[in-house]
C-alpha positions as CSV (number, residue, x, y, z in Angstrom):
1,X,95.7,106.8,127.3
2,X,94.5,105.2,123.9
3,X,93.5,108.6,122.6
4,X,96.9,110.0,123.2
5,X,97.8,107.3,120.6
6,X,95.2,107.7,118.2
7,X,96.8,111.0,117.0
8,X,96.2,111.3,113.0
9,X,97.9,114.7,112.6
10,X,100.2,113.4,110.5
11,X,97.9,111.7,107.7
12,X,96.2,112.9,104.6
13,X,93.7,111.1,103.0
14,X,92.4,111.9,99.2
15,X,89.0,110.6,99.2
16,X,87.6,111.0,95.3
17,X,84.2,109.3,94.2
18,X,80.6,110.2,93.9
19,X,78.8,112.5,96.3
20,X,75.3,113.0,97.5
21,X,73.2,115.0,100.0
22,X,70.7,112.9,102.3
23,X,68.2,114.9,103.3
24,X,65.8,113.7,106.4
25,X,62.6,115.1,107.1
26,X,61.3,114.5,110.7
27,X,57.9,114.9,112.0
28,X,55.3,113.3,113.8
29,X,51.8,110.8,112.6
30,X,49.0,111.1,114.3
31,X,46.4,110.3,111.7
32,X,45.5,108.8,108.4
33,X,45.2,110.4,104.9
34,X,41.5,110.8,104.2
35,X,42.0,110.8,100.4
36,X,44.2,107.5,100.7
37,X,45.7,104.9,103.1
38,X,48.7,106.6,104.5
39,X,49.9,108.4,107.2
40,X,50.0,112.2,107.5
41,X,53.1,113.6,108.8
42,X,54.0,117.1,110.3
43,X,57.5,118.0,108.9
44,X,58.8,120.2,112.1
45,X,62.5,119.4,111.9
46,X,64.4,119.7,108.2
47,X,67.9,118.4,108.4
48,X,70.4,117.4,105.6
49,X,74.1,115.4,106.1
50,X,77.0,114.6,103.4
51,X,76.3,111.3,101.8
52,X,78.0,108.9,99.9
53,X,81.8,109.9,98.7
54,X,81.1,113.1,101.2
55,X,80.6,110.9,103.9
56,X,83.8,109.1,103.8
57,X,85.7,112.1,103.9
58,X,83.3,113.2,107.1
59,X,84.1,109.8,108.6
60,X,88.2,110.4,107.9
61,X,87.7,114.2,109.2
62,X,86.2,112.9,112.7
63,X,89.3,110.7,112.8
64,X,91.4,113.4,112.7
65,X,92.8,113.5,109.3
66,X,93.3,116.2,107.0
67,X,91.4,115.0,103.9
68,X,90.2,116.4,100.6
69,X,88.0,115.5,98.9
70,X,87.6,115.2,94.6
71,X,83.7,114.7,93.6
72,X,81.4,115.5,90.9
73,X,78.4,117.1,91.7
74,X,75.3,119.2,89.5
75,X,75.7,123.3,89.8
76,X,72.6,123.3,91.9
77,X,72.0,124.0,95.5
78,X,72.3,120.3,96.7
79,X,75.7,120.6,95.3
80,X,76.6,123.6,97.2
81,X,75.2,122.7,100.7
82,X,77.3,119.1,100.2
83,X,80.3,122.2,99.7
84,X,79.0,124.0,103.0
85,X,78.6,120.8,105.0
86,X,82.3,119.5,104.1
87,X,84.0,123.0,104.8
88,X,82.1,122.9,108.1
89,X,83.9,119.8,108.7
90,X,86.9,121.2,107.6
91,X,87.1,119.0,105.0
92,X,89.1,121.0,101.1
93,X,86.9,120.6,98.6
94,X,88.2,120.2,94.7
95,X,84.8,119.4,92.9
96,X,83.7,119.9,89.7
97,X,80.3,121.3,89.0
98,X,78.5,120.6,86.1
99,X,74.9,122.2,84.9
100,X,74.1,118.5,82.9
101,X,73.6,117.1,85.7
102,X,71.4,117.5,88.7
103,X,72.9,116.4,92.3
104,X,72.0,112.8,93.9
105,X,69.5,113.7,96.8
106,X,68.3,111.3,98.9
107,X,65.0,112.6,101.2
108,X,64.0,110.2,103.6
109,X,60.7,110.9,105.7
110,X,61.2,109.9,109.4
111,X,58.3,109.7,112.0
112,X,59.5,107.9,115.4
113,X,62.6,107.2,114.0
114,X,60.9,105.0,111.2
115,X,61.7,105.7,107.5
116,X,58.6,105.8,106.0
117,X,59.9,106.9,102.7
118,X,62.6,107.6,100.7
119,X,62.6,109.8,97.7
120,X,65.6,110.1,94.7
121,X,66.6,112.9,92.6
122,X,69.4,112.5,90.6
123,X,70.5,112.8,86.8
124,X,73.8,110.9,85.0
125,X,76.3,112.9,83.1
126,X,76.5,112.4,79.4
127,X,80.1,113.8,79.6
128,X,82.6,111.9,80.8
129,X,84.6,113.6,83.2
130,X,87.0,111.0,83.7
131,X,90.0,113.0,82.7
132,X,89.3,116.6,84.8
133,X,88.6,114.2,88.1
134,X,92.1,112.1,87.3
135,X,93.9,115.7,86.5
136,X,92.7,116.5,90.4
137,X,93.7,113.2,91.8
138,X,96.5,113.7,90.4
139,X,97.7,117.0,92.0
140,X,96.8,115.4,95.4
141,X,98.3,111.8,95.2
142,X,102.3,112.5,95.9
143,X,101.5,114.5,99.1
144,X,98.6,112.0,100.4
145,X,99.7,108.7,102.9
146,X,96.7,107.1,101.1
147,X,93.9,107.8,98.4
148,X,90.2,106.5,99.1
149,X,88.1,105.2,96.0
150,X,84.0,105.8,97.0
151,X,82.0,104.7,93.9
152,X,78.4,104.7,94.3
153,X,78.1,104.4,90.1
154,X,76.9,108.2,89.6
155,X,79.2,108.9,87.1
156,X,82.2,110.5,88.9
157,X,84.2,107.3,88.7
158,X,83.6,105.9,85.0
159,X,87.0,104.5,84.8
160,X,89.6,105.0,87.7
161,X,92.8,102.4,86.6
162,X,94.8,105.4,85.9
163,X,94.4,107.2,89.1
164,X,95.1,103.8,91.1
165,X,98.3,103.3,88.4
166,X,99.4,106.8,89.5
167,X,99.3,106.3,92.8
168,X,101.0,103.1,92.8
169,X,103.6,105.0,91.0
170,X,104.2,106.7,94.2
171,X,103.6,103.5,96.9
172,X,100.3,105.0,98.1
173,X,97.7,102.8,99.6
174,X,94.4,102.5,97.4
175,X,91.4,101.3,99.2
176,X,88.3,101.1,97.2
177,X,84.4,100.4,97.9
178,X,83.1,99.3,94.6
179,X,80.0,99.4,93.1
180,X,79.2,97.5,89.4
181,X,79.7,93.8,87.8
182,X,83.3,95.6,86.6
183,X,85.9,95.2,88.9
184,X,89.0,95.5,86.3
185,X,88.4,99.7,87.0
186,X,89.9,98.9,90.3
187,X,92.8,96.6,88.8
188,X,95.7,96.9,91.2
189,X,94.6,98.7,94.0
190,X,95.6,97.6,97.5
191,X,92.3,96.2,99.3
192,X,88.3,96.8,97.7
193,X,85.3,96.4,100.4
194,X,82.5,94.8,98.6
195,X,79.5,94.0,100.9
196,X,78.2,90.3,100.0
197,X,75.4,91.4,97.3
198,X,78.2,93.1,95.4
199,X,80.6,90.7,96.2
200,X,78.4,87.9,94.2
201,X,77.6,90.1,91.8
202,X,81.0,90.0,90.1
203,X,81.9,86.2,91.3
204,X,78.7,84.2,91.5
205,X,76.2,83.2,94.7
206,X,78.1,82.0,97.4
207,X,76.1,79.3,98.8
208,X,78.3,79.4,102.5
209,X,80.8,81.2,104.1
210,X,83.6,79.2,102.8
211,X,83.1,79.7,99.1
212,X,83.8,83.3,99.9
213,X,87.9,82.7,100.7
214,X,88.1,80.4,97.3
215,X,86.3,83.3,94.9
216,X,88.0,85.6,96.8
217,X,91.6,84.6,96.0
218,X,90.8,83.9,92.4
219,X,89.6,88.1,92.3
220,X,92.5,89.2,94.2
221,X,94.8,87.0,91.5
222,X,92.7,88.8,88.6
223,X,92.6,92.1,89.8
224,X,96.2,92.0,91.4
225,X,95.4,93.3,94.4
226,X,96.5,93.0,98.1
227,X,93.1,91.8,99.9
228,X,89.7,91.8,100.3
229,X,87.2,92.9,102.8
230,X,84.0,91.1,102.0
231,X,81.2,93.2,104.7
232,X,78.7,90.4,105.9
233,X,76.0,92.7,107.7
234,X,75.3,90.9,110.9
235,X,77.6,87.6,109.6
236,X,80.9,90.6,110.2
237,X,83.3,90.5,107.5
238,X,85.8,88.6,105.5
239,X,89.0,88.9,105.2
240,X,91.3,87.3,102.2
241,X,94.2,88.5,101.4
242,X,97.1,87.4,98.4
243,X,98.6,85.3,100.2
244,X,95.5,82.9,100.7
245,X,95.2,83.5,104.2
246,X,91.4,84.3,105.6
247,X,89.4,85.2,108.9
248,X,86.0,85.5,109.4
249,X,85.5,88.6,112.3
250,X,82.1,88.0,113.8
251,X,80.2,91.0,114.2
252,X,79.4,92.3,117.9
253,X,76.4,91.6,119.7
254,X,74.6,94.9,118.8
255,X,71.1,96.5,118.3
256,X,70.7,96.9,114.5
257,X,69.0,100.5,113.7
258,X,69.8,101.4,110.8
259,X,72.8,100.5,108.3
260,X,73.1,103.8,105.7
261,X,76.8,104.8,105.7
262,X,77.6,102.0,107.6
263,X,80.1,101.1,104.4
264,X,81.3,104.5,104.4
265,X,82.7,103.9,108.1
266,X,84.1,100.6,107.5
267,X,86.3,101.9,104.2
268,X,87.1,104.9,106.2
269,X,88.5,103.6,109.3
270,X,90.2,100.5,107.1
271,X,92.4,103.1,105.2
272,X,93.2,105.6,108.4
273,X,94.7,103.0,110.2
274,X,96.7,100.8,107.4
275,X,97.5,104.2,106.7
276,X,99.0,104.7,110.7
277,X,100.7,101.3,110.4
278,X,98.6,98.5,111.0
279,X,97.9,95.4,109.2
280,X,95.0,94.4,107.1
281,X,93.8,92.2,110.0
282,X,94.2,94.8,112.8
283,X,92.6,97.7,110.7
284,X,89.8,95.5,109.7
285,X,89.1,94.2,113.2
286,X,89.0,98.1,114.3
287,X,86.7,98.9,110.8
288,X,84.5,96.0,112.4
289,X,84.5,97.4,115.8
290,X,83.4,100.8,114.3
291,X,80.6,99.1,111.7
292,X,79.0,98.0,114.9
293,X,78.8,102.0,116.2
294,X,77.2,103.1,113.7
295,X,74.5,100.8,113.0
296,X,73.4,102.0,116.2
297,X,72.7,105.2,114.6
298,X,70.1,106.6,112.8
299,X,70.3,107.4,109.1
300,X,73.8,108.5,108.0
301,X,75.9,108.9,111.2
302,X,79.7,109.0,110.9
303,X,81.7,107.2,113.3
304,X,83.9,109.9,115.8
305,X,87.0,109.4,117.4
306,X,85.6,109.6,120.7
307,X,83.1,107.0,120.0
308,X,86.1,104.7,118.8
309,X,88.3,105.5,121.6
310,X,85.6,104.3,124.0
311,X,84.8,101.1,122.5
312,X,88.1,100.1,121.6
313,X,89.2,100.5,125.7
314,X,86.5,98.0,126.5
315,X,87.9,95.7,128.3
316,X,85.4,92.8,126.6
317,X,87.6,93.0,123.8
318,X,91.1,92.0,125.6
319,X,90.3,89.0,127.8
320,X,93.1,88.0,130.7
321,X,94.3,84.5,131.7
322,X,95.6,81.2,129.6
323,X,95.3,82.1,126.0
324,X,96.7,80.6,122.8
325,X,99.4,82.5,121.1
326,X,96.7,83.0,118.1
327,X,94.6,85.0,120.4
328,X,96.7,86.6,122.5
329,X,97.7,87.7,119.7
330,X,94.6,89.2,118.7
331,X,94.6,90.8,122.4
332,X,97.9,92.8,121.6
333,X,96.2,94.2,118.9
334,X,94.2,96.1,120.6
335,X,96.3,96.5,123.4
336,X,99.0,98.4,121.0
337,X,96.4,100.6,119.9
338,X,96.1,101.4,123.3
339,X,99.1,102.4,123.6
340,X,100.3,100.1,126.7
341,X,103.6,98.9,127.6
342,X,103.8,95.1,126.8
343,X,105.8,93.2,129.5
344,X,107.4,89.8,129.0
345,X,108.9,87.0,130.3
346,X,109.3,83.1,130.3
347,X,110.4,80.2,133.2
348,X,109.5,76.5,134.2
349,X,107.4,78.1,137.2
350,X,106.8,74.6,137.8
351,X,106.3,74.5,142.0
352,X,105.4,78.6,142.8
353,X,107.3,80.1,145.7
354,X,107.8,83.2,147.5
355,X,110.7,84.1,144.9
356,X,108.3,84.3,141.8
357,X,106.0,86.3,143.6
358,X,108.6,89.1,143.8
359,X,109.4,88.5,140.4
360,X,106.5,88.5,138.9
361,X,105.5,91.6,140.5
362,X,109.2,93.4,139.5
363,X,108.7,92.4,136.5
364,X,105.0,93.7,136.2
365,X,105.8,97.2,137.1
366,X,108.0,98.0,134.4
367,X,104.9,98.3,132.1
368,X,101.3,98.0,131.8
369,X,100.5,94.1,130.9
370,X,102.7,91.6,131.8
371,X,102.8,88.2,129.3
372,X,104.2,85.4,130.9
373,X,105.8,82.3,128.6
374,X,105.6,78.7,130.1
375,X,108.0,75.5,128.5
376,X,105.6,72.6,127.4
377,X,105.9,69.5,129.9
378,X,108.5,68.2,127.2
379,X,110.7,71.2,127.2
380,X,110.7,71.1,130.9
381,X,111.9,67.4,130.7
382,X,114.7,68.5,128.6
383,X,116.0,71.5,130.7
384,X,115.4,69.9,134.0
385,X,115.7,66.2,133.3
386,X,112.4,63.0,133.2
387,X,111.7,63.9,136.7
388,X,110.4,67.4,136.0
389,X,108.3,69.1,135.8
390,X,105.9,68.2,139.0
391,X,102.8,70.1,138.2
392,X,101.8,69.7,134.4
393,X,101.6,72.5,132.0
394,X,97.7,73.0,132.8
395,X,98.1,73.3,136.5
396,X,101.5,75.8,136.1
397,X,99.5,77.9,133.7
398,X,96.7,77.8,136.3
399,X,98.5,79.3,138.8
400,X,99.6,81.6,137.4
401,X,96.9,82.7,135.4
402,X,95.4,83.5,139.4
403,X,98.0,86.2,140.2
404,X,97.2,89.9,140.2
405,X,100.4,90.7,138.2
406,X,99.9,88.4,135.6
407,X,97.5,89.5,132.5
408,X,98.4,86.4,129.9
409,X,100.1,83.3,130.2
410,X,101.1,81.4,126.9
411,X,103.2,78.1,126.8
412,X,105.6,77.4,124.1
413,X,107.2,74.0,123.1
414,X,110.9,75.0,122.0
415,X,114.0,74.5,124.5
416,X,113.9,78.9,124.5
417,X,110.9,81.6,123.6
418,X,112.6,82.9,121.0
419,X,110.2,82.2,118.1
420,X,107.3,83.5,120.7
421,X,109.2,86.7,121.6
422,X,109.4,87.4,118.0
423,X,106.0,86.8,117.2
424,X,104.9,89.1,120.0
425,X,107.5,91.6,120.1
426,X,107.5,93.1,123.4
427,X,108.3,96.3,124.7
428,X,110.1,95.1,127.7
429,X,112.2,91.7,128.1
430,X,112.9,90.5,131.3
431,X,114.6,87.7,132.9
432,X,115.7,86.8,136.7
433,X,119.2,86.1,138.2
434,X,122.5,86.9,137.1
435,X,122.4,86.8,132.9
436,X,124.3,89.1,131.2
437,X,122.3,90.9,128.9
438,X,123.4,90.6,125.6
439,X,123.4,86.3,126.5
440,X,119.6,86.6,127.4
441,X,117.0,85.2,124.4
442,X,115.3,87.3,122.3
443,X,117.7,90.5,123.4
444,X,119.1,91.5,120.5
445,X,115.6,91.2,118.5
446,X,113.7,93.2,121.3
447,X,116.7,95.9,121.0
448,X,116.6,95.8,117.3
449,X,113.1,97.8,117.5
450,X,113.5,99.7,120.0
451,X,112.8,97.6,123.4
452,X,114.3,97.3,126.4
453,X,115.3,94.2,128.4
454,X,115.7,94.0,132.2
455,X,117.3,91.8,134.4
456,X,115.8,91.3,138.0
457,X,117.6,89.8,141.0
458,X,116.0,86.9,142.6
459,X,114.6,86.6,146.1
460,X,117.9,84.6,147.8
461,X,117.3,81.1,149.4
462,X,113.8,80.6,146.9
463,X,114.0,77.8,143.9
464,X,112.0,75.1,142.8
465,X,115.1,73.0,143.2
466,X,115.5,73.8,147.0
467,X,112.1,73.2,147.6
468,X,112.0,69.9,146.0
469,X,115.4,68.5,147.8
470,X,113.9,70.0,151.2
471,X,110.4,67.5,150.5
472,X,112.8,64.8,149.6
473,X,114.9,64.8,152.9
474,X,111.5,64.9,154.7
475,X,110.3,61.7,153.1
């Protein structure tokens, strides 16, 4: 099962930035002010959740992931119930308390689950405290797998280039979620999450979509950085990463309720999986996934595993049948994740029989999904000379698209798979008849990381060939 897989033990995530305590106040309106035009609500339900920088760490937490978190908050009682929240969470708190300032509160008045209000108390340091919250980072950093950059502008993060430099010292990942016209804070970090308003902010109005990939790359050359995740709201997100590559992930279909925190998540899951393993494109595909969640939500709601877990086994989001490599691709993505054995294998199949019935099946049970590779009409020619094949690549893709133990079917143009085997990597290899192992394609590359490959007899007295000379001596 996928959650067997999703086991996050082994990470430890430094999350440092500003913190604040949303408060919500929940009651119902049944009238109007008499001394002014407003409604009158009856506070029966008090409730207060870890915002901002406290958030992210909540979000990493639910994940499974021993995190600490490095904050500045006011010596006040928001301060300390951010503390108490956290701890509940399990969640080690390294803050430092000062009496200058007084601690970001957010109160939001709620009737029917409508915000009817929203109310701020905060005050900004006059010291900077740059140097105590690097000192922290910095005890953290060498025993982390990545460090988590949350700046909300509140004075915790004045300038952070040295704690980004220090953990590049020691090959840590550094995702940030900026905030401010000055990116050159975040100056070689490994991927920053701007939403689009903050996005534009430091490079200018983007008038469509695809100015966003050209500003992007110019930024990521500036700033020397990996990638960047450019959040959409209910566009998706952007991808752009160094080496000019982009991809636009649509958001789901989804009822939008409310989008506080909904940042927090995507930063948060982004950095726990890069920080399992995965790619920028596969983490930010699952950040996307989990930015839909929470938008479901009301006010801030961090994402949980078993919430993930749930969506990510939908099977909307791995569709069967004749794909492209590019989007099976995208399928196996998910399908790792899951944790499911990845079966492949490659023929002609050009006239079905009896024989790749059996095979198919064989070949099936040795793992959970079974990919099968097709030659291109023109590689077919060349194996099997101009007269082949009989059925064209659409119909032989068809058929077997229609069989129970088939989930994908791909075609590739090259005389052998190879180059597709090696895109896909999968866990099992198998090929029918009498090969020898080590002379079967893609063997020693699927062995290199740890695969298996399987040979499988063929059904005797079943080929294509025999069927075709036994129609020709009928004719």
């Amino acid at each position: 099962m996928f959650s067997n897989f999703l086991d996050f033990s082994d990470c430890d995530i430094l999350v440092v930035g500003d913190c604040m305590l949303d408060s919500y106040w929940h009651g119902s309106t049944k009238r109007i002010s008499p001394e002014a035009p407003v409604p009158v609500v009856g506070i029966d339900i008090l409730e207060d959740r870890a915002g901002g920088a406290a958030n992210v760490a909540v979000n990493t937490s639910n994940i499974g992931i021993k995190t600490t978190l490095v904050s500045l908050a006011g010596a006040d009682k928001p301060g300390k119930k951010i503390q108490h929240l956290l701890k509940q969470q399990l969640i080690d708190c390294d803050f430092i308390l000062s009496n200058e300032i007084t601690t970001t509160t957010k109160t939001r008045i709620v009737s029917q689950n409508q915000q009817l209000l929203r109310i701020d108390k905060e005050t900004y340091p006059k010291t900077n405290f740059s140097t105590l919250v690097e000192q922290k980072c910095f005890k953290y950093i060498p025993n982390v797998n990545a460090v988590i950059i949350s700046d909300y502008n509140k004075g915790c993060l004045v300038d952070c280039k040295k704690i980004i430099a220090y953990a590049k010292k020691y090959k840590k990942l550094v995702v940030v979620d900026p905030k401010g016209k000055n990116y050159y804070k975040y100056y070689g970090a490994s991927i920053i999450t701007p939403n689009l308003s903050e996005f534009e902010e430091v490079v200018g109005k983007c008038n469509t979509l695809k100015e966003i990939p050209e500003k992007a790359i110019k930024l990521i050359k500036q700033l020397n950085i990996n990638a960047l995740l450019v959040t959409l709201s209910e566009k998706g997100m952007m991808l752009v990463t160094k080496d000019g590559r982009s991809y636009h992930l649509q958001a789901a279909s989804r009822e939008v309720f409310d989008v506080t925190g909904a940042g927090d998540t995507v930063i948060s899951v982004l950095a726990s999986f890069i920080s399992k393993g995965y790619d920028y494109l596969q983490a930010a595909k699952i950040a996307n996934i989990a930015a839909g969640i929470v938008v479901e939500k009301s006010g801030t709601s961090p994402i949980t595993l078993a919430e993930l877990i749930q969506k990510l086994n939908d099977k909307n989001h791995s569709p069967t049948g004749v794909l492209s490599l590019k989007n099976l691709m995208k399928c196996l993505a998910i399908e790792h994740l899951n944790n499911k054995k990845i079966v492949f294998t490659n023929g002609c199949f050009d006239i079905l029989h009896a024989g790749h019935i059996k095979y198919l099946q064989a070949a099936k049970n040795l793992g959970d999904k079974l990919i099968v590779a097709v030659n291109s009409d023109s590689s077919v020619k060349q194996l099997k000379g101009n007269n082949r094949p009989i059925n064209n690549l659409s119909r032989r893709m068809a058929v077997l698209a229609g069989l129970k133990s088939v989930d994908w079917v791909v075609s590739f143009d090259d005389l052998t798979p190879e180059k597709t085997i090696q895109k896909i990597k999968p866990d099992v290899l198998v090929k029918g008849g009498d090969y020898n192992i080590d002379n079967i394609v893609g063997s020693s590359f699927v062995k290199s990381y740890g695969g298996t490959v399987e040979i499988i007899d063929f059904l005797i007295g079943h080929s294509t060939t025999s069927i075709i000379e036994k129609c020709l001596s009928l004719s």
